[in-house]
C-alpha distance (Angstrom), angle and dihedral (degrees) to the residues before:
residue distance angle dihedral
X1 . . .
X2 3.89 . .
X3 3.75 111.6 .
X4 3.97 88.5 17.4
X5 3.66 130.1 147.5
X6 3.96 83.4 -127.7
X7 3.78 96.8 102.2
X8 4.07 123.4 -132.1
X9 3.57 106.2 -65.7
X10 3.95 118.1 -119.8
X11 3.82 90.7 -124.9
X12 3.40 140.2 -47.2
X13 3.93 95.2 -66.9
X14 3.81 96.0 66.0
X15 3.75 102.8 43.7
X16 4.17 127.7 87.7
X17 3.63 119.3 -122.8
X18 4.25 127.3 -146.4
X19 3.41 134.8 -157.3
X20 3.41 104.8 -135.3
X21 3.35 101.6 -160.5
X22 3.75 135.1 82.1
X23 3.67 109.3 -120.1
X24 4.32 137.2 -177.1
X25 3.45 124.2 -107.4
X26 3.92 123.5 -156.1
X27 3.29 131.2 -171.0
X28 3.83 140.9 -167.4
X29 3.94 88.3 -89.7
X30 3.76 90.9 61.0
X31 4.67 80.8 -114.2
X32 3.83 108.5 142.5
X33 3.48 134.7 -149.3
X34 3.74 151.4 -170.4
X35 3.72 113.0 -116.1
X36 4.02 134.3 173.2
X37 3.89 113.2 -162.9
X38 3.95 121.8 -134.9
X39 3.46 133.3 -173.9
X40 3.65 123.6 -163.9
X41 3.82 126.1 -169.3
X42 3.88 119.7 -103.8
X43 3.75 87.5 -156.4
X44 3.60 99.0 63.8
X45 4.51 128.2 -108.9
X46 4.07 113.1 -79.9
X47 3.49 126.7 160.7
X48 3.52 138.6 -160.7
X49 4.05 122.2 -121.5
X50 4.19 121.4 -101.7
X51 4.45 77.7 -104.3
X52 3.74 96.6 49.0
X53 3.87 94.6 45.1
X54 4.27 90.9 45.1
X55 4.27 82.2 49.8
X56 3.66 93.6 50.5
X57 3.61 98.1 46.7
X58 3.94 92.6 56.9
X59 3.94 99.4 36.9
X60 3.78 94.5 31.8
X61 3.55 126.1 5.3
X62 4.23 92.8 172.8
X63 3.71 89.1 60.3
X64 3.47 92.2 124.6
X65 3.81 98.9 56.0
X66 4.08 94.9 38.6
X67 3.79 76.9 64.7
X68 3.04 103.7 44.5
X69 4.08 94.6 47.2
X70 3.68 93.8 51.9
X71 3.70 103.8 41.9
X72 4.35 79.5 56.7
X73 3.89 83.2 43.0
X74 3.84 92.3 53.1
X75 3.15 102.1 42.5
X76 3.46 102.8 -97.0
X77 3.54 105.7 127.0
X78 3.80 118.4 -170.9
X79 3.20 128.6 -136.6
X80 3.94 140.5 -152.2
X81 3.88 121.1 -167.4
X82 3.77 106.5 -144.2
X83 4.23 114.0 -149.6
X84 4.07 110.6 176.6
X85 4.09 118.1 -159.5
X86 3.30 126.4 -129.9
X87 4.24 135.8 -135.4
X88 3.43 121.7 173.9
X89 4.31 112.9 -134.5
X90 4.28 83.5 -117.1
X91 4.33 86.9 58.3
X92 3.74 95.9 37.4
X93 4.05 82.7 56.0
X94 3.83 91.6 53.3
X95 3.85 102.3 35.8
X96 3.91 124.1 133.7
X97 3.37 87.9 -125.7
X98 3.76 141.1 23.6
X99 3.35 106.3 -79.7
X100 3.74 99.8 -154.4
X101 3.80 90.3 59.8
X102 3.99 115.8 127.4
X103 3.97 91.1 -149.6
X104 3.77 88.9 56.3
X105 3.92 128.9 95.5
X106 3.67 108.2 -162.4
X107 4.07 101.4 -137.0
X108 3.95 121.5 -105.7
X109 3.68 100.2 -133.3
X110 3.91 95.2 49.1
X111 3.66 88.9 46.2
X112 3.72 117.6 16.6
X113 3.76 134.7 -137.6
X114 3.49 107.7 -108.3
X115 4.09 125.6 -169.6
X116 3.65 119.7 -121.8
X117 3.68 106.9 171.7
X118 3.93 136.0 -56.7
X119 3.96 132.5 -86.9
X120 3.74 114.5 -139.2
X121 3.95 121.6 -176.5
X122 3.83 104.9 -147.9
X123 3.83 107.2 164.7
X124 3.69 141.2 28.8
X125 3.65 124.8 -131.0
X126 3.64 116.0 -83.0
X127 3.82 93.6 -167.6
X128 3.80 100.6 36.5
X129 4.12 91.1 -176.7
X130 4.52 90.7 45.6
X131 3.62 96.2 34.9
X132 4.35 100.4 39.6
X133 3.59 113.1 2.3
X134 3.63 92.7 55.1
X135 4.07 88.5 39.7
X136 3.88 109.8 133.5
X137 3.47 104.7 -159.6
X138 4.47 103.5 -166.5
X139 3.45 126.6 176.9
X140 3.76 92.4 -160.7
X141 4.07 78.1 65.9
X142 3.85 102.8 100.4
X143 3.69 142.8 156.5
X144 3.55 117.6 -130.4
X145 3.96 117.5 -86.6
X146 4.35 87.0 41.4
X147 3.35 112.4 93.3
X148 3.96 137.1 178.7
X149 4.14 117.4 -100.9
X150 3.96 136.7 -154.2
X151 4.01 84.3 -76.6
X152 3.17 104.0 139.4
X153 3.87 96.5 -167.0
X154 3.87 79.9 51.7
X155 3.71 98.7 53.0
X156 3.85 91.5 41.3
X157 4.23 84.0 59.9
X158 3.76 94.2 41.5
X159 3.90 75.5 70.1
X160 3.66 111.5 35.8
X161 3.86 95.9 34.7
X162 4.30 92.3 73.0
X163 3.88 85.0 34.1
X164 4.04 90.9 62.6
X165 3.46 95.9 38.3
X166 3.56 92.1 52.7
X167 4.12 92.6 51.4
X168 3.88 87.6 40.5
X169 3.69 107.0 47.4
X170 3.96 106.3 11.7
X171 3.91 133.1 -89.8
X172 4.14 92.3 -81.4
X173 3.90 83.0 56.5
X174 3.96 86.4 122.1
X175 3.96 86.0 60.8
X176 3.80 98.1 56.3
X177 3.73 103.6 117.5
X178 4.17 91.0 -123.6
X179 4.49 85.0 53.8
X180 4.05 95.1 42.5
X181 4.07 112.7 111.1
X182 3.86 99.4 -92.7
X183 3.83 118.4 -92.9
X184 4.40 89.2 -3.4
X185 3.59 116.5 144.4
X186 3.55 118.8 -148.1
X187 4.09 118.9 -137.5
X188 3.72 104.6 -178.5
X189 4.40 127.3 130.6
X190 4.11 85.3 -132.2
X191 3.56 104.8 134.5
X192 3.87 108.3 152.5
X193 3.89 131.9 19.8
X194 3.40 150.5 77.0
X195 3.78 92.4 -52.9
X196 3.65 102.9 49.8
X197 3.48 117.7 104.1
């Protein structure tokens, strides 16, 4: 949060990250929910001073990702817990506010913080250019039981997102071994063509 009371964070290791975004949850029942994703660091929030952060920006502005590459590199693998909130469709339709706002933060005690599971960074790149350059981050890209809401920020990317990465990296982009559904195998008589990689 720019202009926060949060502090500078002493790399990327020691600072929380939030989904923005209001997503759908569905479960096996065919219910749906509202859900906001949160992860929050394993390794505990420290911050650097106003005079640290100035000397790291002149003397080394990718402080942040030297740390983060050799804590991975040492063995030191961070972690981030991740906690999603919940709204049902009935309080989404009688909230204060709209829900689907990007400026909002739903509150804790009227909807809870709720772990999900854990996030552990275990391995650099080997390939920096195959494995992040040519990363296609999408948020059209979801598993089944996540679905897209009213967001209109959302929907707007859902769009753009594919549009970039097409003007960016090429119209096969979604072949690029780093974008490819993980561990699919592809059975097709394609040999030649514009979409053979």
């Amino acid at each position: 949060f720019l202009f926060s009371d949060r502090g500078l964070p002493d790399g990327y290791r020691h600072m929380n990250g939030y989904g923005s975004h209001t997503f759908k949850l569905v479960n096996a029942d065919d219910e749906r929910f509202y859900c906001k994703f949160h992860f929050k660091t394993d390794q505990g929030i420290k911050n650097l001073s106003v005079e640290e952060a100035e000397h790291l920006a002149s003397t080394n502005p990718d402080y942040a990702i030297g740390d983060l590459f050799n804590a991975i590199a040492n063995g030191n693998h961070p972690s981030w817990t991740c906690y999603i909130q919940v709204m049902t469709f009935e309080q989404a339709e009688k909230f204060r506010f709209n829900p689907f706002d990007l400026t909002k933060v739903w509150s804790h005690k009227e909807y809870p913080l709720i772990p999900v599971g854990r996030m552990i960074l275990n391995r650099n790149p080997v390939n920096y250019f195959a494995e992040v350059e040519q990363l296609a981050f999408d948020p059209s890209n979801m598993p089944p039981g996540i679905e897209a809401s009213p967001d209109k920020m959302l929907q707007g990317r859902l769009f753009s997102y594919p549009d970039t990465h097409r003007h960016r990296l090429g119209a096969n982009y979604l072949q690029i071994p780093v974008n490819c559904p993980f561990r699919a195998r592809v059975a097709n008589y394609q040999r030649d063509g514009p979409m053979c990689m």
